[in-house]
PAMI-234114 format. One line per field, with one value per residue (C-alpha): residue number from 0; x, y, z. Coordinates in pm, 1 decimal. Example, Ala and Ser with C-alpha at 12.3 -4.5 7.8 and 13.67 -1.06 7.14 Angstrom:
residues 2
num <- [0, 1] .
east <- [1230.0, 1367.0] .
north <- [-450.0, -106.0] .
up <- [780.0, 714.0] .
END
This chain:
residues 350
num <- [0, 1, 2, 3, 4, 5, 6, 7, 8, 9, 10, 11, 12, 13, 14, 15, 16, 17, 18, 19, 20, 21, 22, 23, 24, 25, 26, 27, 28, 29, 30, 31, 32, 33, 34, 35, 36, 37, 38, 39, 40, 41, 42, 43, 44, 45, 46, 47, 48, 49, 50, 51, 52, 53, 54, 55, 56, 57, 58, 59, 60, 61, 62, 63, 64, 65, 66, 67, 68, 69, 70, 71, 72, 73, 74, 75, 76, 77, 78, 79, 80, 81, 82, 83, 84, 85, 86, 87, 88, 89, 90, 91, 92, 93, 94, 95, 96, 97, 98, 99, 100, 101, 102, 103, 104, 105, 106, 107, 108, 109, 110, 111, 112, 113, 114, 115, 116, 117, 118, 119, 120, 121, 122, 123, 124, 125, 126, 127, 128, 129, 130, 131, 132, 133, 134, 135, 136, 137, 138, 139, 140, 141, 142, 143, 144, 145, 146, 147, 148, 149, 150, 151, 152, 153, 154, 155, 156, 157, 158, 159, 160, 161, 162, 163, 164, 165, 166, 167, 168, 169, 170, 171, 172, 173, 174, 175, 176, 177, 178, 179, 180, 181, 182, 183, 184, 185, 186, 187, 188, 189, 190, 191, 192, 193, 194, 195, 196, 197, 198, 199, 200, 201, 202, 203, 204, 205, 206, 207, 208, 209, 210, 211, 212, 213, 214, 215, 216, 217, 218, 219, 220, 221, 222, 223, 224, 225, 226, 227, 228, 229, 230, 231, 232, 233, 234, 235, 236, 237, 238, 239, 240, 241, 242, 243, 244, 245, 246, 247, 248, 249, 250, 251, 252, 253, 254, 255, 256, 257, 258, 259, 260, 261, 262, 263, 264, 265, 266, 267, 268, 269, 270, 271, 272, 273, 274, 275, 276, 277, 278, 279, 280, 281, 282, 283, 284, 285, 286, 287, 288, 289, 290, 291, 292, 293, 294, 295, 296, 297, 298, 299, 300, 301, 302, 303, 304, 305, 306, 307, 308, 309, 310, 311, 312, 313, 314, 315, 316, 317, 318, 319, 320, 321, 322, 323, 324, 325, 326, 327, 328, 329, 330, 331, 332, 333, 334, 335, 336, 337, 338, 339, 340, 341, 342, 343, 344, 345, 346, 347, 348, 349] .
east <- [-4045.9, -3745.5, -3811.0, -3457.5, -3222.6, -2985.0, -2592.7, -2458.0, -2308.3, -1958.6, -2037.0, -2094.1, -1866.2, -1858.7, -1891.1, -2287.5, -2354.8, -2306.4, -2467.8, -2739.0, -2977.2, -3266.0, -3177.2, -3294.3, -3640.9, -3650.6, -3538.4, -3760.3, -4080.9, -4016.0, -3905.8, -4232.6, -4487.0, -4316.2, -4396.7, -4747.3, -4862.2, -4688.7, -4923.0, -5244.4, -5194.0, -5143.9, -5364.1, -5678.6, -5480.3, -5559.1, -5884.8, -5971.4, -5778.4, -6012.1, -6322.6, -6359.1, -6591.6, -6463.3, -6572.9, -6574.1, -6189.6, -6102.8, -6252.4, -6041.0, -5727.5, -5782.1, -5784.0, -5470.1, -5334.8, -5448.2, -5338.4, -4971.0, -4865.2, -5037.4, -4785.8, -4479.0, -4554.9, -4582.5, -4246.2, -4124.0, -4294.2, -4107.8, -3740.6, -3781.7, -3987.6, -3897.2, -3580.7, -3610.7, -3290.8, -3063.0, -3008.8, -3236.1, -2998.6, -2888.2, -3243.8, -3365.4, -2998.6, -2971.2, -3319.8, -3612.4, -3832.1, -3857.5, -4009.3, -4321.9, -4387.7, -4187.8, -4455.4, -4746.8, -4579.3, -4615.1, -4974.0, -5114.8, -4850.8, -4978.3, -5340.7, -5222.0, -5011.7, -5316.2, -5546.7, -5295.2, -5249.4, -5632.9, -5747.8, -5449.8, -5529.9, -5902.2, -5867.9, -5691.5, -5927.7, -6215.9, -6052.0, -5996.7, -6375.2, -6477.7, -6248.5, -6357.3, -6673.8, -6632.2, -6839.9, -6513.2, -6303.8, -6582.7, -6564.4, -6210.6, -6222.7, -6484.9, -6343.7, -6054.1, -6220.6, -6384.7, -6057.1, -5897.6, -6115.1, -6146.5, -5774.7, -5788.5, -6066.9, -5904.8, -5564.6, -5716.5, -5945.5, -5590.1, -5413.7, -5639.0, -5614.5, -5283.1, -5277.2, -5551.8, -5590.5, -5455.2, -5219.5, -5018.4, -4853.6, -4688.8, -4713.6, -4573.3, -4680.7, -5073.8, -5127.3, -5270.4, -5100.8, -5037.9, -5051.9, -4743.6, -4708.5, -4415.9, -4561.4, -4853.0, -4603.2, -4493.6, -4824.8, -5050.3, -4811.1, -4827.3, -5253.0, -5103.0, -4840.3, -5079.3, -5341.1, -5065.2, -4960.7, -5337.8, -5372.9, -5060.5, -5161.8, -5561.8, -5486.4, -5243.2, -5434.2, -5669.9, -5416.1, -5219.1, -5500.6, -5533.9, -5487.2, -5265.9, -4900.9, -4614.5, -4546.5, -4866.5, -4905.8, -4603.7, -4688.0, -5049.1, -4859.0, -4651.2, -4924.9, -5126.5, -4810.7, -4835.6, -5119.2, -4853.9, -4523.4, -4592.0, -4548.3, -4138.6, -4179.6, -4428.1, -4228.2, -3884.6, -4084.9, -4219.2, -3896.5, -3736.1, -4016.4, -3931.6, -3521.3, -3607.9, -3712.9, -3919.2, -3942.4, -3576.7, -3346.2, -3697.1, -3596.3, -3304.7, -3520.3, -3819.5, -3624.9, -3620.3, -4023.9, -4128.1, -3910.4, -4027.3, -4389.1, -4374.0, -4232.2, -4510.2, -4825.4, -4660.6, -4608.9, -4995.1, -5121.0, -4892.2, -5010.8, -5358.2, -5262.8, -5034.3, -5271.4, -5497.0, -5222.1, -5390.2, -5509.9, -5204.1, -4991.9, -5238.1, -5126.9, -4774.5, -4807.6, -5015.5, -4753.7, -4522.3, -4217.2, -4093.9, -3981.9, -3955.9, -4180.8, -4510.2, -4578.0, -4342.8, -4629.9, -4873.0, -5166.1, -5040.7, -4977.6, -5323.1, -5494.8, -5300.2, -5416.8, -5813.4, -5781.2, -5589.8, -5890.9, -6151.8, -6031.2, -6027.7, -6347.8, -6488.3, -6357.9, -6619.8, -6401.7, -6613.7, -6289.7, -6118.8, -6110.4, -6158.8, -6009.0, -6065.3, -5876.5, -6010.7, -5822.6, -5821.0, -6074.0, -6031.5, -6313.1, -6219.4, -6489.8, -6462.1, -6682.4, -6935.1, -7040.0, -6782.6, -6993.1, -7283.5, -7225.7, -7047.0, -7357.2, -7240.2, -6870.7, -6954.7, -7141.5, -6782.7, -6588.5, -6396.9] .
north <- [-4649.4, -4714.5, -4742.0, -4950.5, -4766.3, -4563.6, -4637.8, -4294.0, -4082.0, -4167.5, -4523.1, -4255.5, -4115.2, -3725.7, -3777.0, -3924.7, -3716.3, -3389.7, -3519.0, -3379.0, -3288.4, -3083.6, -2846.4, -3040.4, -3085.4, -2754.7, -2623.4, -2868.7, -2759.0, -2394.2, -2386.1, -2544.8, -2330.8, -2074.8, -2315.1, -2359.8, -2028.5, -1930.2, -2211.8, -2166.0, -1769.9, -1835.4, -2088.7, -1871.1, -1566.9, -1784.0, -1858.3, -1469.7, -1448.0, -1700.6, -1585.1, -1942.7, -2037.4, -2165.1, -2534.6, -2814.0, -2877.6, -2504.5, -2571.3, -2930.3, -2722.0, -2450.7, -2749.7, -2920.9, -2635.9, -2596.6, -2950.3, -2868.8, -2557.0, -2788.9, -3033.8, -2785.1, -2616.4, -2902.2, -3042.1, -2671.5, -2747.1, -3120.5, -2991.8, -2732.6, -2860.1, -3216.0, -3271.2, -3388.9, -3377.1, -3500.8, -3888.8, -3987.8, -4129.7, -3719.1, -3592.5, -3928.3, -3787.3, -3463.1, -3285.3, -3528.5, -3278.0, -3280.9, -3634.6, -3571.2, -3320.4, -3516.0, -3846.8, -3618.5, -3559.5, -3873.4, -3869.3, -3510.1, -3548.0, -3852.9, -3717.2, -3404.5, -3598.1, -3781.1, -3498.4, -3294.3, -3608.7, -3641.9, -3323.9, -3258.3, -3616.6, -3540.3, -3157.2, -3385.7, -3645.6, -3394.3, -3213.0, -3559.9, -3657.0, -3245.1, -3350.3, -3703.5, -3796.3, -4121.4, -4377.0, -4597.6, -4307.8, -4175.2, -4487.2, -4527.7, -4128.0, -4254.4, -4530.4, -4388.6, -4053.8, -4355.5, -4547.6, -4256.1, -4099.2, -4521.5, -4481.1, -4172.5, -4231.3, -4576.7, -4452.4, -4107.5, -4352.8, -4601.4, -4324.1, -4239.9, -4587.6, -4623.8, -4608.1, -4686.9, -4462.7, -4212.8, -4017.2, -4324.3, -4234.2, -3966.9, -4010.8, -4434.2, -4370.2, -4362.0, -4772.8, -4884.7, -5078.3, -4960.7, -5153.1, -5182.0, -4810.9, -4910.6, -5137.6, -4902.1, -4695.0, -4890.8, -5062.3, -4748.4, -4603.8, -4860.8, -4837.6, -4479.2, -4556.7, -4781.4, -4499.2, -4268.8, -4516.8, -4528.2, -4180.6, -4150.9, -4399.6, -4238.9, -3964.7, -4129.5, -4357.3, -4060.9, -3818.5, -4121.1, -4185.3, -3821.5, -3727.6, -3494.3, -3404.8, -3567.6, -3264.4, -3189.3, -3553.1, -3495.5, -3162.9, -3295.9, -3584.5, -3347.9, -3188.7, -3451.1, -3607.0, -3314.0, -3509.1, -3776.8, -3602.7, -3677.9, -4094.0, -4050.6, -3876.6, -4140.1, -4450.7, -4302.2, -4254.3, -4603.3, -4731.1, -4580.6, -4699.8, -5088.2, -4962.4, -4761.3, -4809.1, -4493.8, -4553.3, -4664.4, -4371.8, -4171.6, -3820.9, -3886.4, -4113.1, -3865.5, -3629.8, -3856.5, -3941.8, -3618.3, -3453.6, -3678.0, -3670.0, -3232.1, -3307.6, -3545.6, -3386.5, -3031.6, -3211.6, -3294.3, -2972.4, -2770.3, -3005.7, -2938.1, -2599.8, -2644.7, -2798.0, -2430.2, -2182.2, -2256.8, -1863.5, -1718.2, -1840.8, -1709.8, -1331.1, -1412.0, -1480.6, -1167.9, -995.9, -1152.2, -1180.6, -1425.0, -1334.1, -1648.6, -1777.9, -1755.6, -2092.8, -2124.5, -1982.8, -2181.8, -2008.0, -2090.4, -2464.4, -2543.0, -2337.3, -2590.2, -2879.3, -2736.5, -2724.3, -3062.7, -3259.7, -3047.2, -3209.7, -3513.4, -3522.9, -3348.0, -3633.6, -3874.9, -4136.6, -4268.3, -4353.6, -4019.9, -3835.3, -3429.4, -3293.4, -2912.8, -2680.0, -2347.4, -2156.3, -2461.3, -2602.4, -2968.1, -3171.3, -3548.9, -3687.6, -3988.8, -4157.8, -4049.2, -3815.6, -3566.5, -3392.3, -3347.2, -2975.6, -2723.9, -2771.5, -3149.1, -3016.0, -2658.2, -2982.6, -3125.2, -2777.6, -2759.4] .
up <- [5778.7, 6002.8, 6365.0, 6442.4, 6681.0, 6495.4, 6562.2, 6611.3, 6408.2, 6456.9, 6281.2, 5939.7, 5729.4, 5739.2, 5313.9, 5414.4, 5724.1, 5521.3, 5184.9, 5081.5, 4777.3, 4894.5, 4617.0, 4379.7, 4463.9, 4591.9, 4246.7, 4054.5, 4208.3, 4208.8, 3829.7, 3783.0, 3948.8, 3726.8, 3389.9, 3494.3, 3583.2, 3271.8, 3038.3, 3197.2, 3139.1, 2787.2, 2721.9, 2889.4, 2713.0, 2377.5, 2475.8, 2519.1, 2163.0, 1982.6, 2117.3, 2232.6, 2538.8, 2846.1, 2920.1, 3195.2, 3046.4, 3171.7, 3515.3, 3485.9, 3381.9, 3694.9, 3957.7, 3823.7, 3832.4, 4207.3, 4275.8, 4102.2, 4284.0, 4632.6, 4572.9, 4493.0, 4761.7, 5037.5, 4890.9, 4960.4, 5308.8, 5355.6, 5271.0, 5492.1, 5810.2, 5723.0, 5672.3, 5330.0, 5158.1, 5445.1, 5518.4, 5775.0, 6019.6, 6014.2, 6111.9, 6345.7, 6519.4, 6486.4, 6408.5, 6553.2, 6540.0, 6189.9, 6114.2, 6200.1, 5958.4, 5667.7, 5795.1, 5739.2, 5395.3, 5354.0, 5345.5, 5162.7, 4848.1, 4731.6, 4777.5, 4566.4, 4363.8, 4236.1, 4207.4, 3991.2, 3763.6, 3754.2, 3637.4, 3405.9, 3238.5, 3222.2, 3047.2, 2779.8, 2766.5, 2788.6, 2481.5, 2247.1, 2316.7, 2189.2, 1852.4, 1770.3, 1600.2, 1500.1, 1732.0, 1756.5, 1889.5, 2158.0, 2297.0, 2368.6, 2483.3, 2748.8, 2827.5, 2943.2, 3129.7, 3318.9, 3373.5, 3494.7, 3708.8, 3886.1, 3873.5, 4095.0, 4312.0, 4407.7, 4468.3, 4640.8, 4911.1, 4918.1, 5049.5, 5349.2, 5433.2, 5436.5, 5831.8, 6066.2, 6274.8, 5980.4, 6315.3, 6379.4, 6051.2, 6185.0, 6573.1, 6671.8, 7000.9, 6894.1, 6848.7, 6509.5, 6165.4, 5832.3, 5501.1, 5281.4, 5149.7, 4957.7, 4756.9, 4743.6, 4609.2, 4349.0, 4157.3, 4185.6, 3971.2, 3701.3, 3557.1, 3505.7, 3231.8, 3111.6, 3083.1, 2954.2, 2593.9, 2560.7, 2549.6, 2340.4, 2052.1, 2043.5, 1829.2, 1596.0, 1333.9, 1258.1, 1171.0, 961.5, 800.2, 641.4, 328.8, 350.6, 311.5, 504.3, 677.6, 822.6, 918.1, 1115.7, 1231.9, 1383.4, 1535.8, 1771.0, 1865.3, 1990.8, 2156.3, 2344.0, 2501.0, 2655.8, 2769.3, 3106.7, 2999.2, 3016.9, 3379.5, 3470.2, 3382.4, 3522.7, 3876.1, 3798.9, 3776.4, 4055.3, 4298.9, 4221.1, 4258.9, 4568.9, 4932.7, 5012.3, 5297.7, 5392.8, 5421.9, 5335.6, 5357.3, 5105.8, 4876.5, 4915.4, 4672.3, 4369.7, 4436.7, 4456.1, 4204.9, 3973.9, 4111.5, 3995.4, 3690.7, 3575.0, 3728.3, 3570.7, 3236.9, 3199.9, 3271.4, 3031.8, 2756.5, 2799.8, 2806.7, 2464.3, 2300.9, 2289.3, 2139.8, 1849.2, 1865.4, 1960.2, 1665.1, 1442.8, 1622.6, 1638.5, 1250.2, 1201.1, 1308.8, 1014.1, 1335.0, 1078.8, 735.6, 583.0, 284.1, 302.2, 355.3, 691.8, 913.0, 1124.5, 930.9, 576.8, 687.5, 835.9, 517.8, 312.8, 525.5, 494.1, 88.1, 49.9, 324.8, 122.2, -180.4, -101.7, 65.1, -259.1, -474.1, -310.7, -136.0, 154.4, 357.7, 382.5, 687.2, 705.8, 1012.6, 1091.6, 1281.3, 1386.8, 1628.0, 1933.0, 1763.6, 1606.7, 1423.4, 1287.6, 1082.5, 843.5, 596.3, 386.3, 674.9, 569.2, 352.6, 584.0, 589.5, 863.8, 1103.7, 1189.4, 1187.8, 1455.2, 1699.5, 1734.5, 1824.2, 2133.9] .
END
């Protein structure tokens, strides 16, 4: 955090005293409290469409989405109260007031920052351990609910710590010492792309493993990528960490980190919300809104996935793999356990 004397303003060009891209953020975060209002109304609309009860993965889903719109709105807050947006040397000159609040920015978005990221990663994890039977693919589910919620709680206590006392992060004139918050900054980011290709590749050898058409392969690939958008977000604010100061010139930088910080935590949440319109493609198709073949519509696709997994599973191979999909529901079993009967398959629904 820069605590040098400024030269004045004269030493700037008028091209850097008058830059500035608080517009950004400001339309970044506000675009996305739209998008995630909008998801988590649809996916409890498709919920109430399914019949389906809520579980711990709604309640996960309801505090992300708490945590998002926390974290759009103090970046609202920042460019507005904190001069976020302008150079610094322009607000340290010209609006002093305004550091304070952007420094106490600097300590509740990371806290909400990591809660939104939490819960949004957790509703997805919570929904791949509801769809996986096999003992092999618990494991790795609850390996990395624990992972992530270490992940969190680490980087959560890290960032209370960051000054002691917590005030002189905002106020220089109370005496205490700070650790190095950017490189805080830069390797708490990193167990989270880590976490993120994990939950990426989880899904994938199951659904490769079907046998089943090409198409529906494909199709059940997409929608557990779903899972993972938030990885390109995540590495990109990664990246720009390790290129970045955030600290140096920290009201310009803070738009990059915190647009990018929206778009990631707002990414997770809509795809645990995507992952549950399961129940309202089956209404759009009801409606027959589209009036090509037969076999274009969500409905006919899955049916044709449930008779070609029922086949093979009647034809007695002990290595196939019978995934079911009822509404948001998803059931993976494999082995000769496929054809224990729909009791063993209703244990695994969502």
């Amino acid at each position: 955090m820069s605590s040098a004397i400024q030269p004045p303003l004269s030493s700037y060009s008028p091209e850097y005293l008058s830059e500035y891209s608080g517009d950004i953020l400001r339309d970044v975060a506000i675009a996305f409290s739209v998008l995630e209002i909008g998801f988590v109304s649809l996916r409890f609309t498709a919920k109430a469409a399914g019949n389906n009860p809520f579980g711990v993965d709604d309640l996960l889903v309801v505090a992300a989405l708490v945590a998002c719109l926390g974290l759009n709105a103090t970046c609202l807050f920042v460019i507005h109260a904190g001069g976020v947006g302008w150079h610094l040397v322009v607000v340290e000159l010209t609006m002093p007031e305004k550091l304070v609040p952007w420094r106490k920015g600097l300590f509740i978005n990371p806290i909400l920052y990591i809660a939104a990221i939490l819960f949004g990663k957790l509703a997805i994890l919570i929904f791949y351990s509801r769809i996986f039977v096999t003992r092999s693919q618990r494991i790795a589910t609850y390996s990395l609910i624990a992972i992530t919620i270490a992940i969190g709680i680490a980087n959560s206590i890290a960032s209370v710590l960051e000054c002691i006392p917590l005030q002189h992060l905002w106020d220089r004139n109370i005496e205490g010492s700070c650790f190095d918050i950017p490189a805080f900054y830069r390797y708490s980011t990193m167990p989270n792309v880590i976490t993120d290709v994990a939950m990426l590749l989880l899904p994938i050898p199951t659904v490769w493993n079907l046998h089943t058409s090409l198409r529906v392969k494909l199709g059940l690939t997409v929608t557990f990528l779903a899972g993972s958008i938030g990885l390109i977000a995540s590495i990109v604010r990664t990246v720009a960490f390790f290129r970045h100061d955030p600290l140096e010139d920290g009201t310009w930088a803070s738009v990059v980190f915190l647009t990018w910080a929206v778009i990631e935590s707002g990414c997770y949440l809509i795809a645990s919300c995507s992952l549950c319109f399961r129940p309202l493609l089956n209404m759009l198709a009801s409606f027959n809104f589209c009036r090509g073949s037969e076999a274009s519509t969500p409905s006919r696709t899955w049916k044709t996935f449930f008779s070609s997994s029922n086949r093979s599973s009647a034809s007695g191979r002990h290595n196939s793999i019978l995934l079911i999909r009822r509404d948001t529901h998803i059931v993976v079993t494999a082995g000769a356990n496929t054809q224990q009967g729909p009791q063993s398959s209703e244990e695994a629904l969502v």
